[in-house]
VEXLUMDREN-923141 format. One record per atom (N, C-alpha, C, O, CB): x, y negated, z; residue in three letters. Coordinates in steps of 0.05 Angstrom, whole numbers, plus 32768, in hexadecimal, padded with zeros to 4 digits. Glycine has a CB too. Example, Ala and Ser with C-alpha at 12.3 -4.5 7.8 and 13.67 -1.06 7.14 Angstrom:
2
81088072809Cala 80F6805A809Cala 81088042809Cala 811D804280A9ala 80E2805980B5ala 8101802D808Eser 81118015808Fser 81027FFF809Dser 810C7FE980A1ser 811A800C8072ser 
//
This chain:
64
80127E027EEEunk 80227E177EF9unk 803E7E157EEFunk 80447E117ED7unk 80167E337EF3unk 80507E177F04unk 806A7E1B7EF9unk 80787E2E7EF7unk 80747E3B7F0Cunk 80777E107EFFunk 808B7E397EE7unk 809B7E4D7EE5unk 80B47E487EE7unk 80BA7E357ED8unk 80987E597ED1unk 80CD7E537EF8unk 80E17E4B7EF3unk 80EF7E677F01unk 80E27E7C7F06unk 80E67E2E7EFDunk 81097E637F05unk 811A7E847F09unk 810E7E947F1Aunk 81077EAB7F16unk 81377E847F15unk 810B7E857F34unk 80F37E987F4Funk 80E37EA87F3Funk 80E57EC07F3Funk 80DA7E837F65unk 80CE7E987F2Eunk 80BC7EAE7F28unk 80BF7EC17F18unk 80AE7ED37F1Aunk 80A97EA87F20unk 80D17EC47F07unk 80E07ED67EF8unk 80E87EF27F0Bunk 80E47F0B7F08unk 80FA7EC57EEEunk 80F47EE37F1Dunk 80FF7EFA7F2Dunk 80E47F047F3Aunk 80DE7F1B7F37unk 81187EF17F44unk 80D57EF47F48unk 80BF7EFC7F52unk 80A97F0F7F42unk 80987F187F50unk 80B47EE47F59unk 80A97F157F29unk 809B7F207F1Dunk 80B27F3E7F19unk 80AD7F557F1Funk 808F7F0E7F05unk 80BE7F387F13unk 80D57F4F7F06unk 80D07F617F26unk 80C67F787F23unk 81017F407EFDunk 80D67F577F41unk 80CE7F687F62unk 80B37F6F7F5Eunk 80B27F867F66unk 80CF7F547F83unk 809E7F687F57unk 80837F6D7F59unk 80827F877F42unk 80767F9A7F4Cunk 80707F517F54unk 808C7F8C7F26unk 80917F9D7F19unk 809B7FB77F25unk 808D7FCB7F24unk 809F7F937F0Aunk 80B67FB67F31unk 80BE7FC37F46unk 80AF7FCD7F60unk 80AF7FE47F6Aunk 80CE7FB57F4Bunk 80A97FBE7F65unk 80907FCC7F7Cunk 807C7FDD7F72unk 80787FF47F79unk 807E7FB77F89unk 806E7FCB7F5Funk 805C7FDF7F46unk 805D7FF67F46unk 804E80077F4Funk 80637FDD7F2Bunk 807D7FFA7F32unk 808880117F26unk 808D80297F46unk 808A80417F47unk 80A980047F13unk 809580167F5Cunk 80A1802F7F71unk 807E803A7F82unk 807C80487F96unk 80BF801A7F92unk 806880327F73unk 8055803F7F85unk 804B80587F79unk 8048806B7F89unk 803D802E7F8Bunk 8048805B7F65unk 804480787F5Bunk 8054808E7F6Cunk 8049809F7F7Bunk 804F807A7F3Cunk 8072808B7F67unk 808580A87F70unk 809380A47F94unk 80A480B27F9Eunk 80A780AA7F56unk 8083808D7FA0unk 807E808C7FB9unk 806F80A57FC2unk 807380BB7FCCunk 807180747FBEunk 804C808D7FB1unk 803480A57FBFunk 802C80BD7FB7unk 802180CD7FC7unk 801B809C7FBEunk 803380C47F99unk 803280D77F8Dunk 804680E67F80unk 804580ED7F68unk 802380D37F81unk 805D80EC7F93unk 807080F67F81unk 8070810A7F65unk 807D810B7F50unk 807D81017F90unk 8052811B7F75unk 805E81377F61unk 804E81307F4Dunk 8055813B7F38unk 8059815C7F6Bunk 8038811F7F4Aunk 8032811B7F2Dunk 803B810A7F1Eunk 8036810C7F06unk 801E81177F28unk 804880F97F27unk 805980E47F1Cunk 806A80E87F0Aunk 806E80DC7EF5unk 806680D97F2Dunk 807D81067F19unk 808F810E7F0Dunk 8088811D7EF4unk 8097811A7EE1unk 809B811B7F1Eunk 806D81317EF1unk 8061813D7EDCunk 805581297ECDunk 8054812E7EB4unk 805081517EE4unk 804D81157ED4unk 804E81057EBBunk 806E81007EB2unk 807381057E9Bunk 803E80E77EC2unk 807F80F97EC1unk 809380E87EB5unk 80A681007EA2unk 80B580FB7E90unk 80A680D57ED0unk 80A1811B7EACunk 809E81307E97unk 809A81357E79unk 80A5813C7E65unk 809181397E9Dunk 8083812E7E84unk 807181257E6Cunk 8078811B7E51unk 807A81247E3Bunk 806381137E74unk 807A80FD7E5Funk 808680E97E4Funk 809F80EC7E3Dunk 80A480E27E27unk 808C80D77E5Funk 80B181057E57unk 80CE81127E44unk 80C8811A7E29unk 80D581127E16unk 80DC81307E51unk 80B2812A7E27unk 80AB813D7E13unk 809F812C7DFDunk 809A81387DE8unk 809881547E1Dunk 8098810F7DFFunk 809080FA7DE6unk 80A580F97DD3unk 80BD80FB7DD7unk 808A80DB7DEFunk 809C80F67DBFunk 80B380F67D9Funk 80B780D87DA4unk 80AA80CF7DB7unk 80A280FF7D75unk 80C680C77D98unk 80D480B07D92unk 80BC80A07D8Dunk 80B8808D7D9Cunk 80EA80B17D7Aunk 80A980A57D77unk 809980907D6Eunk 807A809A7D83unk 806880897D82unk 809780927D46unk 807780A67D8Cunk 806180A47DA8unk 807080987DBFunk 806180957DD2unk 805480C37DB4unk 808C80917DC5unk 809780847DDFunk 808F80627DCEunk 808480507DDAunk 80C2808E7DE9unk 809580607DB8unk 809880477DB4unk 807680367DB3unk 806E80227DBFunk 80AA80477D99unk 806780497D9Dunk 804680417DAEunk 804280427DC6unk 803480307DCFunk 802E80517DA9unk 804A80507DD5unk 804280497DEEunk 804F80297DFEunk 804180197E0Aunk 804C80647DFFunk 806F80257DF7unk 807280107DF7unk 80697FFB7DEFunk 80677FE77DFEunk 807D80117DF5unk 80647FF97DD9unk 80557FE27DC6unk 803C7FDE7DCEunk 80327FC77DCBunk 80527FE77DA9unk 80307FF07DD8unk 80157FEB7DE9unk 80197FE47E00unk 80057FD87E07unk 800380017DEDunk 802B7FE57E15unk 80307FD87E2Dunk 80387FC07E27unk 80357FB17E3Bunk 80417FE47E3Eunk 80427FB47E13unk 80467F9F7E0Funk 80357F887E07unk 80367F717E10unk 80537FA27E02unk 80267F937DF6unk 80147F897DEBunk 80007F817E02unk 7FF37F6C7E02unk 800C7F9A7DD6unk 7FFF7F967E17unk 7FE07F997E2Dunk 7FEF7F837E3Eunk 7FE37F6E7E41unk 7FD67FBF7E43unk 80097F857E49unk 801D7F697E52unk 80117F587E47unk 7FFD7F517E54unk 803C7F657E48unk 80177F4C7E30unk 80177F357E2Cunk 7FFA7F2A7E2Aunk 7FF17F187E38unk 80277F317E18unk 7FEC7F387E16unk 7FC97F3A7E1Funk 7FC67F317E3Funk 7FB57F1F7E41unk 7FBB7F5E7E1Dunk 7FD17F387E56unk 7FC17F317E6Cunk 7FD77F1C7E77unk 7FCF7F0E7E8Aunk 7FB87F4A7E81unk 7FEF7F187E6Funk 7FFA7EF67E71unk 7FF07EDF7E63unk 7FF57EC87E6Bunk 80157EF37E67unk 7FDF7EE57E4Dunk 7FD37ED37E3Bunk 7FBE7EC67E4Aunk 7FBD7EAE7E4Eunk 7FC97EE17E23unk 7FA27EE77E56unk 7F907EE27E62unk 7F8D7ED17E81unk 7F7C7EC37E8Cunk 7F897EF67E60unk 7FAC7EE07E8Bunk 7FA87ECB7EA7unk 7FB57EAD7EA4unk 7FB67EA07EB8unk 7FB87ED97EC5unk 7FBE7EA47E8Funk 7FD47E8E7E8Eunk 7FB77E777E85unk 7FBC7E5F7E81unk 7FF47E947E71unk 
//
């Protein structure tokens, strides 16, 4: 398999699409989560990050 700039971009649009289906189909809970999320202190935004990262790379590992 090869990787080169296309797929870069091609993944970064597929993210984007991702991200725009929640507050498409579900606006109003989307938004009460994203509420939500306001009300996290500094070090619960950042576990949560570090766990998306981690679950990222975990399933780039697994499909590569």
């Amino acid at each position: 398999m090869v990787f080169d700039g296309s797929t870069l971009w091609q993944a970064l649009a597929l993210v984007l699409v991702i991200e725009g289906l929640l507050p498409m189909l579900v606006p109003g809970r989307w938004r009460r989560t994203f509420e939500q999320l306001l009300s996290l202190n500094d070090g619960q935004l950042r576990f949560f990050g570090l766990l998306s990262v981690g679950l990222g790379l975990t399933a780039l590992w697994l499909l590569s």
